[in-house]
C-alpha positions in Angstrom: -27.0 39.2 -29.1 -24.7 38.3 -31.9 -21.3 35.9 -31.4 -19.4 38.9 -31.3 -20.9 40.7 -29.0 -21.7 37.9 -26.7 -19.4 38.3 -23.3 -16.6 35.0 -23.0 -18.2 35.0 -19.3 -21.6 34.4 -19.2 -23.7 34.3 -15.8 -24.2 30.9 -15.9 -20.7 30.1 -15.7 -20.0 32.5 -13.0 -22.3 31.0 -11.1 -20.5 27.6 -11.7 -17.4 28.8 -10.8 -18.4 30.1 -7.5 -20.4 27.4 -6.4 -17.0 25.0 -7.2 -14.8 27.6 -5.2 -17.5 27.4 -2.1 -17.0 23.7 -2.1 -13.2 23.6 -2.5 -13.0 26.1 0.3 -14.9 23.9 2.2 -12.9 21.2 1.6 -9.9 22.8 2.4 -11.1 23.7 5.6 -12.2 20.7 6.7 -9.1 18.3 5.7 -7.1 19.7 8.4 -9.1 19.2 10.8 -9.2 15.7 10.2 -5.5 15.3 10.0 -5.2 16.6 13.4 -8.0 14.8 14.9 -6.9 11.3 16.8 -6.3 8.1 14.9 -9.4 5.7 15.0 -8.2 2.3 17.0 -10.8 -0.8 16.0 -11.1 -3.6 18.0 -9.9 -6.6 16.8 -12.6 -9.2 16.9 -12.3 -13.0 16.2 -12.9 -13.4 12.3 -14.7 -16.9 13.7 -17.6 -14.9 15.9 -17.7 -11.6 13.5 -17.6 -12.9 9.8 -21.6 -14.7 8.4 -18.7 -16.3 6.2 -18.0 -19.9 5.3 -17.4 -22.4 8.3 -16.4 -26.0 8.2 -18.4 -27.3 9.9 -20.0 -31.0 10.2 -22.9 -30.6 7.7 -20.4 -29.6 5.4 -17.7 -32.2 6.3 -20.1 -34.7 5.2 -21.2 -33.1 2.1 -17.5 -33.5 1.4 -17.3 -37.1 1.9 -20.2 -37.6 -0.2 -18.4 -35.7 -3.1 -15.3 -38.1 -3.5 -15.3 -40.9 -5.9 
């Protein structure tokens, strides 16, 4: 086909398009659900016992001393 007689919608496109509405309907149909649904409620743990984080602790006291001049 030439430029002009090529359609402003091709198949491709269409395809596309409907594919992106599927999902966005999806979406929307899901979201409220979710907003209805209950609040999650964590438990609050001690940041000492959860975290693998940085402790002072006596090895590292030490290492401190060592450090001052």
């Amino acid at each position: 086909m030439s430029e002009s007689q090529r359609p402003l919608i091709d198949r491709r496109r269409v395809f596309a398009g409907a594919g992106t509405v599927g999902a966005l309907a999806a979406a929307a149909a899901v979201l409220p659900a979710l907003k209805a649904s209950e609040p999650v409620v964590v438990a609050k743990t001690d940041a000492h016992e959860s975290s693998g984080g940085y402790q002072l602790t006596e090895h590292v006291k030490r290492y401190y001393e060592t450090t001052r001049i």
